[in-house]
Each structure stands twice: as structure tokens, then as C-alpha cells.
N, C-alpha and C positions, 0 to 999 in steps of 0.2 A: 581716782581723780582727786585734787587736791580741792581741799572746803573752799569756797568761794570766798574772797577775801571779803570783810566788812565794811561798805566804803560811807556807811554812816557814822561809823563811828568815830567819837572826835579825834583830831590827832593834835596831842600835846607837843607846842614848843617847847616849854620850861617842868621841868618834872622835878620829885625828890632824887629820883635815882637815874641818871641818862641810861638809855642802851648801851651795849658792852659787846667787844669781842667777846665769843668763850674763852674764857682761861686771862682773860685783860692781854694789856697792853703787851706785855713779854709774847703772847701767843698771837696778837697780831701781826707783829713783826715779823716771828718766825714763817707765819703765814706768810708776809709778802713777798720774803727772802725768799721762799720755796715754789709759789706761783706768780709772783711780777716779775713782767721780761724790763728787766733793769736797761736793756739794751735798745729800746723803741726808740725813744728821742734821739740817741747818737744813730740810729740806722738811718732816721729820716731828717736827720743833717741839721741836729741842732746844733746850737754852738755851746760851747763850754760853760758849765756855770750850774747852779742849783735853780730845780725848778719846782712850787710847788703846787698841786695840783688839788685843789677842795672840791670836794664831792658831797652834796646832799642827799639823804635818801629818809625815806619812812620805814620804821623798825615796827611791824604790826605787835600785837598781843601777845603773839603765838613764836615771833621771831622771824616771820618773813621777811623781808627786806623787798621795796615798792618804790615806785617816781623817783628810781636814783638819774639823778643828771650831774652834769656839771657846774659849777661856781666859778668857776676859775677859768680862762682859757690859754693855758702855754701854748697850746698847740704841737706837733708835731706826733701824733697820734698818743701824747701821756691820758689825755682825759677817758679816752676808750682804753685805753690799758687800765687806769683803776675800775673802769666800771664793770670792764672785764674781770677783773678780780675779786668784785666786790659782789657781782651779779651771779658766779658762780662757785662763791664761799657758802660755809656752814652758815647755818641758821645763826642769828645775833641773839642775846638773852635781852628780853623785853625793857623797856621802860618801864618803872614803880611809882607809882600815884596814890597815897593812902594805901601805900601796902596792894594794890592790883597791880597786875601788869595793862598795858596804855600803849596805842597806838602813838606813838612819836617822832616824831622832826629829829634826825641826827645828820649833821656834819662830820666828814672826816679827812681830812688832808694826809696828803702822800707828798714826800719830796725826792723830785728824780734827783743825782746827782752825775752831769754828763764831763767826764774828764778829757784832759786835752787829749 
């Protein structure tokens, strides 16, 4: 069973170092392109256009990812496609605070883009 997450523990807005995909930016992408169904908004009859979709979540100590919700509301089922993504991705590399890793507040946006 997995350690009980620690919900005393504080959780940093503003940190020295934010949480991170592993590998950054270059390997989140690749990440999306290989598990975001790019095609959910056009299934469920959006109309043409870029959409982007902010997703908050808590990146614990250890890298868990926790309370991801939505910020945003496009609608047309984008917001559970990133959480879907998000919820069942690799562990995230912590928050840094004085050199510890820190429970932290992370934001991340995704942008659909639905063609004609």
C-alpha cells in the first residue's frame, strides 16, 4: 500500500524551484503527444479554434500529484482529458524550498487545438 499522503504538511504557493515534469518541458510534451486524445473536443462537437485548458494540482514531497481540478472550463470533455493525463502520469520531481523538497501548488495548462 502506498505511505499515507501527509496532509499536515504545508503546501507551498511560491517556491525557489517549482515542480517539474521528469525530463522538463521537452518530455512533457512528448508525454502529451503519446497519451492526450487530441481528438475529444472535435468528437464532442467543438467548434474550430484553440482551446486552453488550466489544470491545478498538489505535487507532494515524494512526487505524488493530489486535488488536481480544473481552472479553466472549455468544456466539451478537455478538462477530464488533462486530468486524465495528468492523474495517470509519472510521478512529477518535487518542489525545492531551502534546498528540501515541499509540498506544492502547481498549475499547468494544455492547449487543444480543434481544426476545421
Amino acid at each position: 500500500a502506498p505511505p499515507p499522503i501527509d496532509t499536515t504538511a504545508p503546501v507551498f504557493q511560491k517556491v525557489e524551484t517549482e515542480a517539474s515534469f521528469p525530463g522538463g518541458q521537452s518530455s512533457w510534451s512528448r508525454y502529451l503527444v503519446k497519451n492526450l486524445r487530441a481528438d475529444v473536443p472535435s468528437n464532442n462537437k467543438a467548434k474550430p479554434g484553440r482551446y486552453t485548458v488550466v489544470v491545478q494540482f498538489v505535487v507532494s514531497a515524494d512526487g505524488e500529484l493530489s486535488d488536481v481540478k480544473a481552472l479553466s472550463n472549455q468544456g466539451f470533455g478537455m478538462e477530464e482529458e488533462v486530468i486524465r493525463v495528468l492523474t495517470k502520469g509519472p510521478k512529477w520531481i518535487p518542489a525545492k524550498q531551502n534546498g528540501r523538497n515541499v509540498k506544492a501548488l502547481k498549475k499547468q495548462d494544455v492547449t487543444f487545438v480543434v481544426s476545421e
